[in-house]
N, C-alpha and C positions, 0 to 999 in steps of 0.2 A: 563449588559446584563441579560435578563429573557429570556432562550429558554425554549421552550420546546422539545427536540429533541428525535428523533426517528431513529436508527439505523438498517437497514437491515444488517446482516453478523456481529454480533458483537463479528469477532474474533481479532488476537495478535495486527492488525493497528487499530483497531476500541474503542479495550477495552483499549488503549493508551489514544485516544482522549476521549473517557466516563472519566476520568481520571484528563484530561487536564481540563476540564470544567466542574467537579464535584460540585465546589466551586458558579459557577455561572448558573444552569441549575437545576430548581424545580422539574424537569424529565429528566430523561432518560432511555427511553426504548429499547430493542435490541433482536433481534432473534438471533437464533440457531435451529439444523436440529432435536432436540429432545428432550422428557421431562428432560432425566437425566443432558445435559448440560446445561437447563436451569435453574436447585437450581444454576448452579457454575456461572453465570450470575448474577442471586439475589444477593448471596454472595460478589458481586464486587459492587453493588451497581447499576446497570443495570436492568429495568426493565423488568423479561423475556418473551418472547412470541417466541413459536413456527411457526417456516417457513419453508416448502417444494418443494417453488416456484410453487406450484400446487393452488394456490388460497389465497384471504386474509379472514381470520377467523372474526367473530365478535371481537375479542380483539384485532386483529391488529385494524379494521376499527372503532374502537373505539376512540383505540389510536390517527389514523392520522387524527381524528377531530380535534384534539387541538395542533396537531404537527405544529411549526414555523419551523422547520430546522429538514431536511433529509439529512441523510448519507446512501450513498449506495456501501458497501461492497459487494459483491457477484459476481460472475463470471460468465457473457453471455454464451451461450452457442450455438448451431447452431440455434434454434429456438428463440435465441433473448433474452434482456436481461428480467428474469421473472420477477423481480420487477416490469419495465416499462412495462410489459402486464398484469400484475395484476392488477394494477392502472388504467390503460386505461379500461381493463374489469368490473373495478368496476363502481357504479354510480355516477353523476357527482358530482364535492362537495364536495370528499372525503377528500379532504383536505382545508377548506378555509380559516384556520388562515398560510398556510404555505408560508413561506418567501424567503427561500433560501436550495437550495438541494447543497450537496457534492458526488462529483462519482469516485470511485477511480481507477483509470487505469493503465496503466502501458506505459515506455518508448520502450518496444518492438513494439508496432503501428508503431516506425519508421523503423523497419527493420534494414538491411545492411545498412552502409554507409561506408564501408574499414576506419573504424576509423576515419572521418572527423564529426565535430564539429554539433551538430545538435539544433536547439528553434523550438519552436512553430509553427511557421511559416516552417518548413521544410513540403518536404512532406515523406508523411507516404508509406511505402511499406511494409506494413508484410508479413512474410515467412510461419510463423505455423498459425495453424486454429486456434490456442488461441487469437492469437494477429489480427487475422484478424476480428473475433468475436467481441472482445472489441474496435475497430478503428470501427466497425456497432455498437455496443451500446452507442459510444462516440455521434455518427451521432445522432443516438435514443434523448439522452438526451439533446442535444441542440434542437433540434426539439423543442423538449415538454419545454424548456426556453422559443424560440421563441412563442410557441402557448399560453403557459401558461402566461407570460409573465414575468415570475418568475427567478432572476441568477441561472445558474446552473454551478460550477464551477467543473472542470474537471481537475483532480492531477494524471499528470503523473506519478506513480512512479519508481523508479531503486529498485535495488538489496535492501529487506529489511531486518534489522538485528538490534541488540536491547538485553535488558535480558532475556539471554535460548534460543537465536537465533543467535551464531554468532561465530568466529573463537575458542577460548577460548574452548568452549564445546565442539567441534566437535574436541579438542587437547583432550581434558580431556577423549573422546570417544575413540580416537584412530582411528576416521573416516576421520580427517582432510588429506588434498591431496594437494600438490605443483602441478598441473598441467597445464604445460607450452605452450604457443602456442605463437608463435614470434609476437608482436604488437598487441595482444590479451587486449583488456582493458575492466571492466564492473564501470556503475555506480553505488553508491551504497546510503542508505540513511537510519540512526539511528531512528529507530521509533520516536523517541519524537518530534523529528522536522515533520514527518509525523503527528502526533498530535499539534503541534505549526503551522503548515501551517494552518492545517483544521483550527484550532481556528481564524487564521488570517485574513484569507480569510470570515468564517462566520462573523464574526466584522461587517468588511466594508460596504457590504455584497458584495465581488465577484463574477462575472461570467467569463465562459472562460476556457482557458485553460493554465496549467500552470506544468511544469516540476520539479518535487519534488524530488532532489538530491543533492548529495554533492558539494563540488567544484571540486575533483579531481578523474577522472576517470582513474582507476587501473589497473596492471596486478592482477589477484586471488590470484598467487603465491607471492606476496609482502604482502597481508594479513596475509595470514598465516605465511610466517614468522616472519612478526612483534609480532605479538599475542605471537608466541611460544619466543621470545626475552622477554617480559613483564612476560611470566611465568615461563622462564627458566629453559625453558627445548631445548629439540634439535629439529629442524624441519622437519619433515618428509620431504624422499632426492625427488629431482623434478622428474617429469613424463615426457615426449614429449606427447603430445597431440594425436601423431599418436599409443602412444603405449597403452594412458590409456583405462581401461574397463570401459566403464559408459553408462548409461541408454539414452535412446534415447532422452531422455525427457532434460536428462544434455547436452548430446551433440549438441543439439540444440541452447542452448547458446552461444557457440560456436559458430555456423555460422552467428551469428551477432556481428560484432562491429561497435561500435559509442561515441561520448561522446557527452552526452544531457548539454546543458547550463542550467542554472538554473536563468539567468539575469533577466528574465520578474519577476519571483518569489522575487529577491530581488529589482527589482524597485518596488515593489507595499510597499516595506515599512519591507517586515521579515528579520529579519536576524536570521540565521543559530545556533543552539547550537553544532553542531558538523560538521566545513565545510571538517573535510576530515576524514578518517578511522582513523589516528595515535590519534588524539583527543579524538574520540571517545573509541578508545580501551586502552587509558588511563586513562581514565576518569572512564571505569567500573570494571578495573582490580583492579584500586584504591579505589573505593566503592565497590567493591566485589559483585557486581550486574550484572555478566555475567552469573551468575549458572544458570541454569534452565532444565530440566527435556527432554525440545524439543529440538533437533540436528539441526536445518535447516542449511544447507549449505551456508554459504554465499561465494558466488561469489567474 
C-alpha cells in the first residue's frame, strides 16, 4: 500500500490509526483546532494543518489533491457534518486522486433496544441530538459514495478506551465508580483494533457499514472491578444508579442499552486483538501502557 492519507480530527482514535499505517503511508496529514496542537501533531509524525470547520485553507486544499484516503474524525453538529460542507463548498476536483474515505461514528445511532442484540441492519432510533446528528451525517456520507462514486466506509464505534483512557487511570485518579443499574450493559472497543479495522477496511477498500466492537457487551461495574483485581488494590463499593450524581451527559448512557454485533466486521476477514475488556486490560497492565495523563471514563 502507497496512501496518501489525510485526516480530519486527528485526535486519541485517529493518532492510533496514523500509527497503524506509519510504516506504509508517504503521508499523512491531520488537523487540529489550533496552532499550539499542531507542533504535538508534527511531533507524532502527522502532518499538521489547522481546522475550524469554518472553511478549507490553501494547505488543507492542497493537501486533498494528492490525498487517496480520507479519515473523518470530527463530530456533526446540527448544521451538519463540516467537513462534508466544506468539501461540497469547495470547487470541483478537490480531490481526484481520492480512493476511499473512513467516517467514524458511533453505535449510539441505534438507540434503546432494552438490551437485545443489534447489526447493521437494525434500525436506528436515537434519543440524544448527538447521535441523531451523526445517523444525518452517516446519511450525508453515503450519499456523497453513491454521487461520488467512491467507498465510503462507515465504523460504528462503542465505548472507546486504550493508553491513558481506561479503567486503571481513573483507579489511579480516584475517579473510578461501580455504578449499577440492573441489566445495564455497554459495548466497548481498545483503540488499536479501532485502528486495525480502519486499516482493514482501507486494504480492500471497503464501503458500508460496519459495527467496531468487542465481542462481549458488559455491565460498567465488572470493568472496574476487574481493573482494580489486576492492580490490587480494593474496588470502589457500588452505587444504584438511582442514587448516583452524574452529569447529564453520563446519565444519558444510561437510558440506552444494546449489544451491537460485530459479525459483518469479522466476515469481511478482521479479526479482533482485544475481543473482550479482561484481554484487553491484561494485556496493558502487563505492558504497563495504561498510564496516561487523560482520565476518560470508560463505560
Amino acid at each position: 500500500m502507497s496512501a496518501r492519507v489525510f485526516i480530519f480530527g486527528a485526535g486519541y482514535s485517529a493518532q492510533a490509526f496514523a500509527r497503524e499505517i506509519a510504516g506504509e503511508a508517504p503521508f499523512i496529514g491531520g488537523t487540529t483546532r489550533s496552532a499550539e496542537k499542531a507542533a504535538i501533531l508534527a511531533g507524532k509524525g502527522i502532518g499538521p494543518f489547522v481546522y475550524t470547520g469554518k472553511g478549507l485553507g490553501a494547505g488543507i486544499l492542497e493537501a486533498l489533491r494528492t490525498t487517496t484516503h480520507l479519515l473523518v474524525s470530527i463530530a456533526p453538529d446540527e448544521n451538519g457534518d463540516p467537513v462534508l460542507t466544506d468539501l461540497r463548498a469547495a470547487a470541483a476536483g478537490t480531490m481526484p486522486a481520492l480512493e476511499w474515505v473512513g467516517y467514524l461514528s458511533t453505535v449510539g445511532v441505534y438507540g434503546d433496544h432494552g438490551g437485545a442484540w443489534v447489526d447493521e441492519e437494525s434500525e436506528c432510533r436515537p434519543t440524544s441530538r448527538r447521535s441523531r446528528w451523526r445517523l444525518d451525517a452517516e446519511k450525508a456520507w453515503m450519499a456523497f459514495s453513491r454521487e461520488a462514486g467512491i467507498p465510503v466506509a462507515i465504523l460504528r464505534l462503542s465505548g472507546i478506551y486504550g493508553p491513558g483512557r481506561n479503567a486503571f487511570v481513573n483507579l489511579a485518579a480516584g475517579t473510578a465508580r461501580r455504578i449499577v443499574k440492573p441489566g445495564q450493559v455497554f459495548n466497548r472497543i481498545h483503540v488499536a483494533d479501532i485502528a486495525g479495522a480502519l486499516r482493514h477496511l482501507m486494504q480492500a477498500p471497503a464501503g458500508g457499514i460496519y459495527n467496531v466492537t468487542d465481542d462481549e457487551p458488559a455491565p460498567p461495574q465488572d470493568v472496574v472491578a476487574y481493573a482494580a483485581r489486576l492492580m490490587g488494590v480494593e474496588p470502589p463499593p457500588e452505587i444504584a444508579f438511582e442514587d448516583a450524581d452524574m452529569s447529564p451527559m453520563a446519565r444519558s448512557f444510561y437510558a440506552e442499552c444494546k449489544r451491537a454485533s460485530n459479525r459483518k466486521l469479522k466476515e469481511s476477514g478482521y479479526r479482533l486483538h482485544y475481543p473482550d475488556f479482561r484481554k484487553a486490560l491484561e494485556a496493558m497492565w502487563e505492558a504497563g501502557a495504561w498510564k496516561g495523563k487523560s482520565a476518560a471514563n470508560m463505560l
